[in-house]
N, C-alpha and C positions, 0 to 999 in steps of 0.2 A: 504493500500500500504506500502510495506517495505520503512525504511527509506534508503537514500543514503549514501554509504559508496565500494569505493575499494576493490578489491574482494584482493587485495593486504596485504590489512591490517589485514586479516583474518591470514596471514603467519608471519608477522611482531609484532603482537599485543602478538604471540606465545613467542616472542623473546626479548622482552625489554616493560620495563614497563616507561620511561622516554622518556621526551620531550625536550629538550636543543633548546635555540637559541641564539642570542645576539641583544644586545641596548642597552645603556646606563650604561655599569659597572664601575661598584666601588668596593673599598674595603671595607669590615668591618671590623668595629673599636673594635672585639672584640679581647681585648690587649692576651685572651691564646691563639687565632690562629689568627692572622694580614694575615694571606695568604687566608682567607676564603674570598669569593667572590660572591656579589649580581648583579643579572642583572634584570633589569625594561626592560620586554615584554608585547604583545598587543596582545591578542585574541580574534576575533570573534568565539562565543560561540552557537552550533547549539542548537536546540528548542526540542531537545528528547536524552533522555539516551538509548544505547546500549548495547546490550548484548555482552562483551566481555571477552576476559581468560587473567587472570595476575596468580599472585601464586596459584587464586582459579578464578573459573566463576566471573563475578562480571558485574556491570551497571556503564557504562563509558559515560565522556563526550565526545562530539567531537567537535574537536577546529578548526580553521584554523589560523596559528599565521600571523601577519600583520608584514610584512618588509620591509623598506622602501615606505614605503605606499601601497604596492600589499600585496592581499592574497597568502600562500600559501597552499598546498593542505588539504584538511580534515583530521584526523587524532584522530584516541583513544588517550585521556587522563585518567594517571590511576592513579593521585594523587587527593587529597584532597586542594581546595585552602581555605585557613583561612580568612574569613570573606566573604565570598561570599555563599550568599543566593539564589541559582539557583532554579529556579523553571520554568518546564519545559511548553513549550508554545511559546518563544521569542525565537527570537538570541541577543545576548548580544553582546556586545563591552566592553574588560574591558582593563585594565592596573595591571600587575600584578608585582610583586617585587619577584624574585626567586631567593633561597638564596640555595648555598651549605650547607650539613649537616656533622658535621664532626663525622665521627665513626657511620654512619650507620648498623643497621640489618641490617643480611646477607639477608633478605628478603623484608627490606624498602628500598623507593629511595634514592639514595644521592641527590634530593634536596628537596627541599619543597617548596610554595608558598604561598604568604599571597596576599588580594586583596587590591590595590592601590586605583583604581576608578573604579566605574561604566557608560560607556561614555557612549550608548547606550543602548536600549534595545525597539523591536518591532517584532511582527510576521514575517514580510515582511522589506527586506530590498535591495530598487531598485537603481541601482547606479544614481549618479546624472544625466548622460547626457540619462536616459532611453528613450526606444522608444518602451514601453507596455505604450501608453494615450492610457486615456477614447476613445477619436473618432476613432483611429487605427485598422482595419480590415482587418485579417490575414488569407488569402484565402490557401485552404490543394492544398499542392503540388504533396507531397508524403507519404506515408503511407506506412507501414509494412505490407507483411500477404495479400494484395490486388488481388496477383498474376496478373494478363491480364486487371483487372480493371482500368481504366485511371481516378482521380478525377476530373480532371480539365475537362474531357470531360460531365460530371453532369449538366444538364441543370439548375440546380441552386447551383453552386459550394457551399461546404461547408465551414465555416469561425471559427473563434474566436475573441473574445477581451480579453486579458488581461490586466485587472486596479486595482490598490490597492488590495481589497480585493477579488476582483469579475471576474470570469470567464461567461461569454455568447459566444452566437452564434448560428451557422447553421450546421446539421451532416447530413445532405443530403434530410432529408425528414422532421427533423422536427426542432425545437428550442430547446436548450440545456440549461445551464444554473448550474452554482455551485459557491463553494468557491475557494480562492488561500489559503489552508491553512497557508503553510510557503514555501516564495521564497527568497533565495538571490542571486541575478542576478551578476556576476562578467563575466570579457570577456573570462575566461579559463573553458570547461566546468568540468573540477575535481575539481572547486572551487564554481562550482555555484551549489542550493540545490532549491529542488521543492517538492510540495507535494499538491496533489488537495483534497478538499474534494468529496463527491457523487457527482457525474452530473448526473442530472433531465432533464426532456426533456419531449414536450408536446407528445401524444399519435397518432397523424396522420397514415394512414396505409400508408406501402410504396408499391405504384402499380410498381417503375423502379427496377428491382432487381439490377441494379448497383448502385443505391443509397443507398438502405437498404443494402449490403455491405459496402460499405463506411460505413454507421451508426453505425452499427455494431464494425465493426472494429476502427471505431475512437473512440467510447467510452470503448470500452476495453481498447488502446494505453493509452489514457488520466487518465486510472484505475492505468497505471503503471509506468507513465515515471516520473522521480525524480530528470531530470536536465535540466536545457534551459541555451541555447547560442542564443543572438541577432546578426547576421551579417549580416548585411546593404545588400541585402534586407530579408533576410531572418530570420525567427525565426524556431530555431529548438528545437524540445526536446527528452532528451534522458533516455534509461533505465542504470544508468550507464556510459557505453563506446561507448553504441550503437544507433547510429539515431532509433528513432521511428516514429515522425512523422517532415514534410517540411509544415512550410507556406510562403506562399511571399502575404510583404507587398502591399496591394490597392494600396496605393499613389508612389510605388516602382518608376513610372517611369512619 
């Protein structure tokens, strides 16, 4: 499954190679230019390099810098940070010290970054008040691609759990079951990232052909959706920009 990334960024990432934000500046104390200026920023650091265009193609991070304690949207980074040893698998949380450069190449950034701290680092990262528990049971509402198929009308409705590492359930006819590669759950979905590993599923024949539709169809969705939003009752996930599939929580009401 492609990773997640704005189809925006594709136009944007053409046009500038810099990240700017602000936190905590200062001046530096270097006495030939006293007007040069550091700022101490925070990013969460996504789990896979991309392929992106600066002055040549090249393999970029994607950040989403933290302000004020929210994330904000994902985005190509096409510098180098000094002293950060990324190695791809986790999202990171770091603290970073970014410093203007004075008399930049016409072809380098004017700034640079060196790494501060390393706050985090985990595959999966669920926000605190999350409502993917182990016992939670996410009945399919809606589905993409179904056309005149009604799920919920499936004499044994199809389901999910998302916990930690682990993805189970029910796709209409049989038992599912995979990894959550990498999730980071935030409440905006151009801030939130997903990626499933295979789902497996037992072998049963499906005698209702509206179920093995549904089956069908929900295991492809889940082949390709790269984002989840939690909304009280509902979990959605999406390709991008777009609903793939609707579940509403068991205990909703």
């Amino acid at each position: 499954m492609k990773f997640k990334l704005p189809a925006i960024l594709l136009l944007t990432g053409m046009l500038s190679g810099l990240l700017s934000g602000c936190s905590s500046v200062t001046q530096n104390d270097n006495e030939t230019d006293p007007t040069v200026v550091t700022k101490t920023e925070t990013y969460w650091v996504a789990p896979e390099l991309v392929a992106c265009q600066g002055i040549v193609p090249m393999q970029c991070l994607v950040v989403s810098k933290v302000v004020d304690g929210k994330t904000s949207a994902w985005q190509f980074f096409y510098n180098d940070i000094a002293g950060f040893d990324y190695q791809p698998g986790s999202f990171y949380k770091i603290a970073v010290e970014t410093t203007e450069v004075a008399n930049p190449a016409a072809d380098a950034s004017s700034l640079s970054y060196k790494l501060i701290e390393e706050m985090d680092k985990a595959p999966r990262y669920y926000a605190e008040n999350t409502m993917l528990t182990d016992g939670r049971q996410w009945y399919l509402k809606q589905l993409t691609g179904l056309g005149n198929v009604d799920p919920a009308m499936l004499e044994k409705p199809a389901y999910i759990t998302i916990s930690g590492d682990r993805l189970s359930g029910f796709s209409g006819c049989n038992n599912m079951f995979g990894q959550v590669a990498h999730l980071f759950e935030d409440e905006q979905v151009q801030n939130s990232l997903l990626k499933l590993g295979p789902i497996g599923s037992t072998l049963m024949a499906c005698a209702d052909p509206n179920a093995n539709a549904v089956e069908q169809k929900l295991h492809q969705a889940l082949g390709a959706v790269n984002a989840i939003k939690v909304q009280w009752p509902f979990l959605n996930l999406y390709q991008n920009d777009e609903l793939m599939i609707q579940f509403v929580a068991e205990d909703w009401d």
